[in-house]
py3Dmol code that shows the C-alpha trace and the ligand (Angstrom):
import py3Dmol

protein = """\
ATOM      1  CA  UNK A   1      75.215  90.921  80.347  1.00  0.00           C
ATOM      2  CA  UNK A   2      78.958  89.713  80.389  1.00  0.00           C
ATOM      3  CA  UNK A   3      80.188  86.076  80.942  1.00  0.00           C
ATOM      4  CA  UNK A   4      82.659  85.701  83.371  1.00  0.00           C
ATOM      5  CA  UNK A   5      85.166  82.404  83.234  1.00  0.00           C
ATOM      6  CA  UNK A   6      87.676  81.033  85.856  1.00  0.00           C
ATOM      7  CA  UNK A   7      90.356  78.626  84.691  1.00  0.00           C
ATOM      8  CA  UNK A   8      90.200  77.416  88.369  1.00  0.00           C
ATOM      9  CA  UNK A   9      93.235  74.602  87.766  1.00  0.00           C
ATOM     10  CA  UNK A  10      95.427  77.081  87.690  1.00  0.00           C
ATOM     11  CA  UNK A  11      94.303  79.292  90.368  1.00  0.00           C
ATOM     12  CA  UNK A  12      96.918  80.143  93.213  1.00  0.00           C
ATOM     13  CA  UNK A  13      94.589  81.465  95.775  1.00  0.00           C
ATOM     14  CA  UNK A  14      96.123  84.356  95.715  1.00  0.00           C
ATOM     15  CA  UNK A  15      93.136  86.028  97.646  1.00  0.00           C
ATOM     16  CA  UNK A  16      93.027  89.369  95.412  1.00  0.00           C
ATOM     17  CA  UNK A  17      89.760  88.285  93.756  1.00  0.00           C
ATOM     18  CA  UNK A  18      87.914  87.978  96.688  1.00  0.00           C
ATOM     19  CA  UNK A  19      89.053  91.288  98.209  1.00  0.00           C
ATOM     20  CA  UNK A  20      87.821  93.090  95.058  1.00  0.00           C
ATOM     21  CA  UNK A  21      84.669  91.550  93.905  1.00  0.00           C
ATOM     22  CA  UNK A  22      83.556  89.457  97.176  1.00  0.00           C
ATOM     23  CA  UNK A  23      79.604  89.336  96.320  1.00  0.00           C
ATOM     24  CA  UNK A  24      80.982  86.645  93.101  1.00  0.00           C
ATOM     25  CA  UNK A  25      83.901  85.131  94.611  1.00  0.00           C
ATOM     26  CA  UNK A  26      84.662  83.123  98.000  1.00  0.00           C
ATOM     27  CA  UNK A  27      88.017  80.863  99.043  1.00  0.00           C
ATOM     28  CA  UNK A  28      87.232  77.448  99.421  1.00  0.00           C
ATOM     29  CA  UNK A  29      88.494  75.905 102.642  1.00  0.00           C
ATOM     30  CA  UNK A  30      88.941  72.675 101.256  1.00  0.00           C
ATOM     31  CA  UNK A  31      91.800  73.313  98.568  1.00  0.00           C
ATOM     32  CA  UNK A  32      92.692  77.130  99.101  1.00  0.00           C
ATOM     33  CA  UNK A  33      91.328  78.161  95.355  1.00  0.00           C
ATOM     34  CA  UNK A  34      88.943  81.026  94.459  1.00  0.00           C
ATOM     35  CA  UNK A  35      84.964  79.353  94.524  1.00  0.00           C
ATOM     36  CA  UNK A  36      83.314  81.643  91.619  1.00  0.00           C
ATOM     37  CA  UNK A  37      79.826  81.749  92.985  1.00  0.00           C
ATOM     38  CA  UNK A  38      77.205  80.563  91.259  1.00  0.00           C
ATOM     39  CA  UNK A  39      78.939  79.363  88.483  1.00  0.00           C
ATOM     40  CA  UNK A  40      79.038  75.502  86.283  1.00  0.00           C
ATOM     41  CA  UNK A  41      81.924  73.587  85.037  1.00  0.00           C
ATOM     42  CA  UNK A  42      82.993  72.794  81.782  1.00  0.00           C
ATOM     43  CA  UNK A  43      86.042  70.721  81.393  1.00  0.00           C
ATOM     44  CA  UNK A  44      87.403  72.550  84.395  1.00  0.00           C
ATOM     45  CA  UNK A  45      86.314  76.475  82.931  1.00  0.00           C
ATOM     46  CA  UNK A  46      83.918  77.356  85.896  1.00  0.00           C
ATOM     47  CA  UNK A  47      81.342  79.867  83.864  1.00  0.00           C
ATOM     48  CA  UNK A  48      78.615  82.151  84.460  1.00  0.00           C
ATOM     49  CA  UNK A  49      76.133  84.869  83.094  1.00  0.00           C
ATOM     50  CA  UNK A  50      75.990  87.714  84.976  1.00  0.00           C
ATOM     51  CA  UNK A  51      74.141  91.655  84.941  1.00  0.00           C
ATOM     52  CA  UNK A  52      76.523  94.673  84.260  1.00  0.00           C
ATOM     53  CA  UNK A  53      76.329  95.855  87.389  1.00  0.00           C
ATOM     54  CA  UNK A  54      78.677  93.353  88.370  1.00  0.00           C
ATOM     55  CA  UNK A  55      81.117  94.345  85.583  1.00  0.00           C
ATOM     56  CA  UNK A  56      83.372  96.940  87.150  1.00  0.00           C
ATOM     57  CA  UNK A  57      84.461  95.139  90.425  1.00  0.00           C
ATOM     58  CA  UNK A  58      85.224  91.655  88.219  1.00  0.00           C
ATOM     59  CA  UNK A  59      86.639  93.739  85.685  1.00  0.00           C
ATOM     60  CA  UNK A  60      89.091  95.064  88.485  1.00  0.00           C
ATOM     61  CA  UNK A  61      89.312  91.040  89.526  1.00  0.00           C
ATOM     62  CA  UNK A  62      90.335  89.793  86.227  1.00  0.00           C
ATOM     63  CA  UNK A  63      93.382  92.816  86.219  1.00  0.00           C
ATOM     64  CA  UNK A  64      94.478  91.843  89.240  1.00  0.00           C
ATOM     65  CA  UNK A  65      94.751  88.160  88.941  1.00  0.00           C
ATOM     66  CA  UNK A  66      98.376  87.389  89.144  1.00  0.00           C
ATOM     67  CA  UNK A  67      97.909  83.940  87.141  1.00  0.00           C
ATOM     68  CA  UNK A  68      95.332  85.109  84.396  1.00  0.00           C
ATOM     69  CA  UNK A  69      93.074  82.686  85.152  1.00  0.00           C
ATOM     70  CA  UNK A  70      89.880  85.043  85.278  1.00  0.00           C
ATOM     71  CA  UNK A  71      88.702  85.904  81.901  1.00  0.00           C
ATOM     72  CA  UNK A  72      85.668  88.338  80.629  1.00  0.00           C
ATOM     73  CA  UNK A  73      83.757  88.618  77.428  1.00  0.00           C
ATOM     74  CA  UNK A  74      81.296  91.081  77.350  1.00  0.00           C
TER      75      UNK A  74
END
"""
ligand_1 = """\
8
SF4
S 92.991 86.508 91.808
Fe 93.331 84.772 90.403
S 94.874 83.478 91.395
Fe 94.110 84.906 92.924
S 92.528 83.731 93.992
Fe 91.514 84.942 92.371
S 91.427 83.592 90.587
Fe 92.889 82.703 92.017
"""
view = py3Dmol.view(width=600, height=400)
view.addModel(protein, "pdb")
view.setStyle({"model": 0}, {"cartoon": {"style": "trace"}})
view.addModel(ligand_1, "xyz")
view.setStyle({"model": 1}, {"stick": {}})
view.zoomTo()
view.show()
């Protein structure tokens, strides 16, 4: 199990998440940010629980966020 986190404020919609891990991650129409799927908000920090199998391709996701805005702790 790892928890994944988006700082979504600060997301540029960059796209790059979405091409990498798209089973966890969507664009929203409405405001052009990164939707992490499934996830609740805390004082903006949009969080959630997930297996290790989705580890590698959010791993990848995190590395290639321009902004820094998706974190891990596993
Ligand atoms: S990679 Fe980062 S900046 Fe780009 S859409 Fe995903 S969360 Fe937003």
């Amino acid at each position: 199990m790892f928890r994944l986190f988006h700082y979504r404020n600060r997301c540029i919609g960059c796209n790059a998440c979405v091409e990498i891990a798209f089973q966890r991650w969507r664009m929203s129409k409405k405001d052009g940010k990164a939707v992490l799927l499934g996830a609740l908000e805390k004082k903006g920090i949009y969080q959630i629980t997930l297996d290790d199998d989705e580890l590698p391709e959010n791993i990848q996701a995190m590395e290639a966020c321009p902004v820094k805005v998706i974190q891990i702790i596993h």
